[in-house]
C-alpha positions in Angstrom: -4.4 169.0 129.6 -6.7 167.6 131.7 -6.2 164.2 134.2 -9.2 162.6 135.0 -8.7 161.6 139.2 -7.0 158.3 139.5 -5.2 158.0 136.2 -1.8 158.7 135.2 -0.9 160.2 132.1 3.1 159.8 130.7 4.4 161.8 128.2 7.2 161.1 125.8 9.5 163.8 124.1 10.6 163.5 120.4 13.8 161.9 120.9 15.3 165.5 118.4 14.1 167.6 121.9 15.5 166.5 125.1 14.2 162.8 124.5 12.7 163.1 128.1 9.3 161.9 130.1 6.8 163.5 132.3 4.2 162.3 134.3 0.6 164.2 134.8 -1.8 163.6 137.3 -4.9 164.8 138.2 -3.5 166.5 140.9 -0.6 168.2 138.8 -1.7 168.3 135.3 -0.3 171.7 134.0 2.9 171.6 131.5 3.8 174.8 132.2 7.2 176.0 133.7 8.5 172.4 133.7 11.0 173.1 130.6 9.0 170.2 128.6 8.5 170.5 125.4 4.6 170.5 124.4 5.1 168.5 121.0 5.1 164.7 122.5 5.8 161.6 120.2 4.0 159.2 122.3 2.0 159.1 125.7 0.8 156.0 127.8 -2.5 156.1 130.1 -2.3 154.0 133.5 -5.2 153.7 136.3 -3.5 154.6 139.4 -3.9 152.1 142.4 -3.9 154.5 145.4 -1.8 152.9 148.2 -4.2 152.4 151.6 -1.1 151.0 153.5 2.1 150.6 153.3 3.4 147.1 154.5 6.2 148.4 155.7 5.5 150.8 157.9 2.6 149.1 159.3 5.2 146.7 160.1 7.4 149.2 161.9 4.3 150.5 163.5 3.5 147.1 165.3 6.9 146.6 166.6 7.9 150.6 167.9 9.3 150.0 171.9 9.7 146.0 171.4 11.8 144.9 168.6 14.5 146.7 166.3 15.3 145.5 162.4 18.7 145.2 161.7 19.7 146.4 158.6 22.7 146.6 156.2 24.0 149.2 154.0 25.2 148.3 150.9 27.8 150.9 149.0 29.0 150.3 145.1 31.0 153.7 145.7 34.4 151.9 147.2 34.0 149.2 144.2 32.1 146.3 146.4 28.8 144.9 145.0 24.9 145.2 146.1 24.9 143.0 148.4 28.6 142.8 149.7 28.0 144.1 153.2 24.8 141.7 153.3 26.7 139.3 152.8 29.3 139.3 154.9 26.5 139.8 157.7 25.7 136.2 156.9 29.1 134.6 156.8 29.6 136.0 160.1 26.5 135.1 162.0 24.9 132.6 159.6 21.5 135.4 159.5 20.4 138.0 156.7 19.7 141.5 158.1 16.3 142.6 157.8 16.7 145.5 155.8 18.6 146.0 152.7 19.5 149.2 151.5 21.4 150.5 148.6 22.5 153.8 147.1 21.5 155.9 143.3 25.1 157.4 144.3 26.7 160.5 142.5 28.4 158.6 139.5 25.6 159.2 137.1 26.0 155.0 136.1 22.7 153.8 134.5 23.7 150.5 134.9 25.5 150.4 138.2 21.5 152.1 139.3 20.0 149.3 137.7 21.7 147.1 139.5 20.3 148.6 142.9 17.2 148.6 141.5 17.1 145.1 140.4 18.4 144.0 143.9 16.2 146.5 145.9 13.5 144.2 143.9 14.9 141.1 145.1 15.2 141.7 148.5 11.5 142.9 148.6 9.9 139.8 147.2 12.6 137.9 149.5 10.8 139.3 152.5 13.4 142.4 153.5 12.3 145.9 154.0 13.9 147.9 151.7 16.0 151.4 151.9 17.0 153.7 149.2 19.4 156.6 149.4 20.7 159.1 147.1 23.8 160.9 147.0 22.5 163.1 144.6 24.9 166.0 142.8 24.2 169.6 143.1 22.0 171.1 140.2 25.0 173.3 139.2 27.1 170.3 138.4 26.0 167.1 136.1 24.9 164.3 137.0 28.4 162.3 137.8 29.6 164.3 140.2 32.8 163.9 143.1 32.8 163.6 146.5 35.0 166.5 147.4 33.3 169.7 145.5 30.6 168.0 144.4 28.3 166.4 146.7 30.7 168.3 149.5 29.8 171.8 148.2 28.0 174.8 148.7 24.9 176.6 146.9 25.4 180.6 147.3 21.9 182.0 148.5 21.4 183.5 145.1 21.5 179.4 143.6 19.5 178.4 146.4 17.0 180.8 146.1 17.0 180.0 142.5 16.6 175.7 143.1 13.7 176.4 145.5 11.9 179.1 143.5 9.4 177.4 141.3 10.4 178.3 137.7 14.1 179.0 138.0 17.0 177.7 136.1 18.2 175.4 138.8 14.6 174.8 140.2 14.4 173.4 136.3 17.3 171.0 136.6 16.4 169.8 140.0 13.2 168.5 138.5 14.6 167.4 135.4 17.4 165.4 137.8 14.5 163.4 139.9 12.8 163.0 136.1 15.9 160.6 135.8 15.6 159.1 139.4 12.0 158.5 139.3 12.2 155.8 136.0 13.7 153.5 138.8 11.3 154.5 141.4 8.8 154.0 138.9 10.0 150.5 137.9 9.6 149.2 141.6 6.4 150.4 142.1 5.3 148.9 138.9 7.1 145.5 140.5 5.2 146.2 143.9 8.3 146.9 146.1 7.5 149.6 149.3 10.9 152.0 149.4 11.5 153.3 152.5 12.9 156.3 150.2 16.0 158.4 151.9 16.7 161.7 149.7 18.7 164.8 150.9 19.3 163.0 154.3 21.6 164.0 157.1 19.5 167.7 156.3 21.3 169.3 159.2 24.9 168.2 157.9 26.4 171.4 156.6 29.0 170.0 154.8 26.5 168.6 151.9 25.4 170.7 149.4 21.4 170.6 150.2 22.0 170.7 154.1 22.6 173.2 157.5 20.3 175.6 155.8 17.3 176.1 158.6 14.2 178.0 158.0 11.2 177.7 155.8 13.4 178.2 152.5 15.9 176.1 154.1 16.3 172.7 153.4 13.7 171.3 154.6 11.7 173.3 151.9 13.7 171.8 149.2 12.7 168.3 151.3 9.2 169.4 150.6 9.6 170.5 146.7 11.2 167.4 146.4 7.9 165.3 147.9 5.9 167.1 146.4 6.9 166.8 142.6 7.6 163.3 143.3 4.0 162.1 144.6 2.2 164.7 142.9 4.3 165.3 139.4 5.5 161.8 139.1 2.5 159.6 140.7 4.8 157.5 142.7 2.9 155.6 145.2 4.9 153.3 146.5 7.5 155.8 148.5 8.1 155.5 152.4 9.2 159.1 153.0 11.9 159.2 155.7 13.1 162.7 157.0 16.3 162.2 158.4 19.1 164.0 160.7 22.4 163.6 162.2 23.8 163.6 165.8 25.3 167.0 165.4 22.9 169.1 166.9 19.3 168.9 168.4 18.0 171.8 166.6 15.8 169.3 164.7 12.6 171.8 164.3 14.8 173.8 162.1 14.6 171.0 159.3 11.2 169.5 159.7 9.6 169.2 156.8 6.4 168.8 158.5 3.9 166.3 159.6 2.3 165.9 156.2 5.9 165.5 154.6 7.7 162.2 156.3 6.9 158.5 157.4 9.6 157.6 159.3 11.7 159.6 161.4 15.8 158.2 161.5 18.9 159.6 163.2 22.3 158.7 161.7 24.9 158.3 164.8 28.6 158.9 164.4 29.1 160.6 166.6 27.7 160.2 170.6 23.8 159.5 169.5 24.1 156.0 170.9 24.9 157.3 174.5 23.6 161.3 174.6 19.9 160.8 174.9 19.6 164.1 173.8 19.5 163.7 170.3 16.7 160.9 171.1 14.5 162.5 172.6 14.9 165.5 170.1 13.9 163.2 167.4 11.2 161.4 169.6 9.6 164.9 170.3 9.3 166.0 166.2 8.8 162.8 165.0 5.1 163.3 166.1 4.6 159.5 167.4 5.8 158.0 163.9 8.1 154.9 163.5 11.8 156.6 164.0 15.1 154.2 163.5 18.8 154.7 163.5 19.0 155.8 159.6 23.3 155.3 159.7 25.8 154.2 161.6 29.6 152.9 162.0 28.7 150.7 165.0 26.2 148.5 165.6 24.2 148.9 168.7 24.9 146.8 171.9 22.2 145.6 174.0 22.3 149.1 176.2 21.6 150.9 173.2 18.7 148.8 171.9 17.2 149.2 175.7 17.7 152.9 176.0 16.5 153.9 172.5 13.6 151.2 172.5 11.3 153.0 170.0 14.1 153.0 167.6 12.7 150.4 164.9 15.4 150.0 163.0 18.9 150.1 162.5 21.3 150.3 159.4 25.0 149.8 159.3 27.1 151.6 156.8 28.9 149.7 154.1 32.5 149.4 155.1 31.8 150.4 159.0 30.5 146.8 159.3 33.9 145.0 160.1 36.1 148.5 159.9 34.5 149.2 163.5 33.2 146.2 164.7 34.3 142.7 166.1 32.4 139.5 164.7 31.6 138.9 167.9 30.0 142.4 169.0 28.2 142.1 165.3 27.1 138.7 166.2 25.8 139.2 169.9 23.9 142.2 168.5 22.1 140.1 165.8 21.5 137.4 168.5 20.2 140.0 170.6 16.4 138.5 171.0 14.7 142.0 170.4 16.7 142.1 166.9 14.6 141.5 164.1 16.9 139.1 161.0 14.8 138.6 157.6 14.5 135.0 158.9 12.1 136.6 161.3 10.0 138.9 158.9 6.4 138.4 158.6 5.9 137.2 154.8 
């Protein structure tokens, strides 16, 4: 089949085959070795709008070495709501955090992903900057997955080899799994919303199935696989690509995806990225001059932290870290802090 430039063309299975949908552009218009069945019942045609800036990160852009966004992480995992952690931001300093960010999680719940999705939308048009995660399960496993020996597992080489190896069995499912991912994806471009999109982060955390794997069939390959069939498979356009690490280690070339391959640069701190520079200016130095931020953390950063990791344009507090590890009064003197950004303060 062949995609004119600039259009999108979407597929739809018989519902008696898998029942699933495809997206061709012009820039990945073959059907072949995607496991799709050729016979469609129905396809749609859409001009795509090609994004020429992103909001968002021109936003983050303009305020690298002055100001910092806080943001808030909001968990469905441990039973709370989208916007539990938000909200308790507000009851305890009266602000909103700038950023909202939710989670696709491992529980393979259409409904409780809807729910992000529908709140991701919200927060957009409300003026936040918006983050999107995904716990995603192994390939070997189904989608609805656990914590221990699902998400915490390991891929032998042979499976690895097989997920990053274009036409394999678990290469097959991988695609098939961010088919599933990308209807919601789809939906908020569709609404207009910019996702500053977080997938397969923490990449030098060993203890997740997709990470600790360096080299150029590592994990920062099946970051790139996973980029690439999204923008060029899928069409999305409205993704904010951010390549993220942990304070574990400062071998941080080992996982870059590469230049071409991330927007935003973030570091999750549990453990002494707040105070070891280190990891900093291990970040600073592959992050090429793009926006970085603090992509996780238990605790939220006192004023000598916002000073010492200035270009740091963000931060976003974990879920239940929020009051587990923090005082109200440490969480509000941070968000009074006058080079923290509160959606009150957002350009609209």
């Amino acid at each position: 089949m062949k995609v004119a430039k600039g259009y999108r063309v979407d597929l739809y299975e018989h519902s008696e085959s898998a029942g699933r949908s495809l997206s061709l552009t012009s820039d990945a218009p073959e059907l072949a070795s995607r496991g799709f069945d050729n016979l469609v019942s129905s396809y749609k045609v859409t001009k795509v709008t090609q994004q020429v800036g992103f909001k968002t990160l021109n936003y983050l852009k303009s305020i690298s070495g002055k100001s910092i966004v806080a943001g808030q992480h909001n968990d469905q995992k441990d039973g709370t709501g989208v916007t539990t952690y938000t909200n308790k931001v507000k009851d305890i300093t009266g602000k909103l955090p700038g950023l909202w960010s939710g989670d696709f999680n491992f529980h393979g719940n259409d409904g409780m992903r809807w729910e992000v999705v529908h709140e991701a939308e919200r927060q957009f048009k409300a003026g936040a900057l918006v983050n999107l995660m995904w716990h995603v399960c192994p390939p070997t496993q189904d989608d609805g997955c656990g914590w221990e020996g699902g998400i915490k597992s390991h891929l032998s080489d042979q499976q690895w080899n097989d997920l990053i190896t274009d036409g394999g069995e678990l290469n097959r499912k991988w695609k098939a799994r961010m088919d599933e991912v990308a209807v919601y994806l789809q939906y908020l471009e569709d609404k207009g919303v910019e996702v500053m999109w977080r997938p397969l982060h923490e990449m030098n955390q060993g203890n997740f199935w997709w990470g600790g794997r360096t080299g150029p069939n590592g994990t920062r390959r099946l970051y790139q696989i996973t980029r690439d069939y999204m923008v060029k498979v899928k069409g999305l356009t409205n993704l904010i690509w951010e390549w993220n690490v942990q304070d574990l280690s400062t071998n941080y070339a080992d996982y870059n995806p590469g230049s071409d391959y991330f927007d935003v640069a973030s570091l999750d701190c549990y453990g002494d990225g707040y105070y070891n520079m280190s990891y900093y200016e291990a970040l600073r130095a592959q992050a090429g001059g793009k926006p970085m931020g603090i992509g996780e953390s238990f605790h939220v950063p006192s004023a000598s932290v916002i000073e010492n990791l200035r270009d740091m344009t963000f931060f976003m507090i974990w879920s239940y870290g929020l009051q587990q590890n923090n005082s109200d009064q440490a969480i509000k003197d941070t968000y009074y802090n006058p080079r923290v950004i509160t959606l009150d303060e957002l350009p609209r």
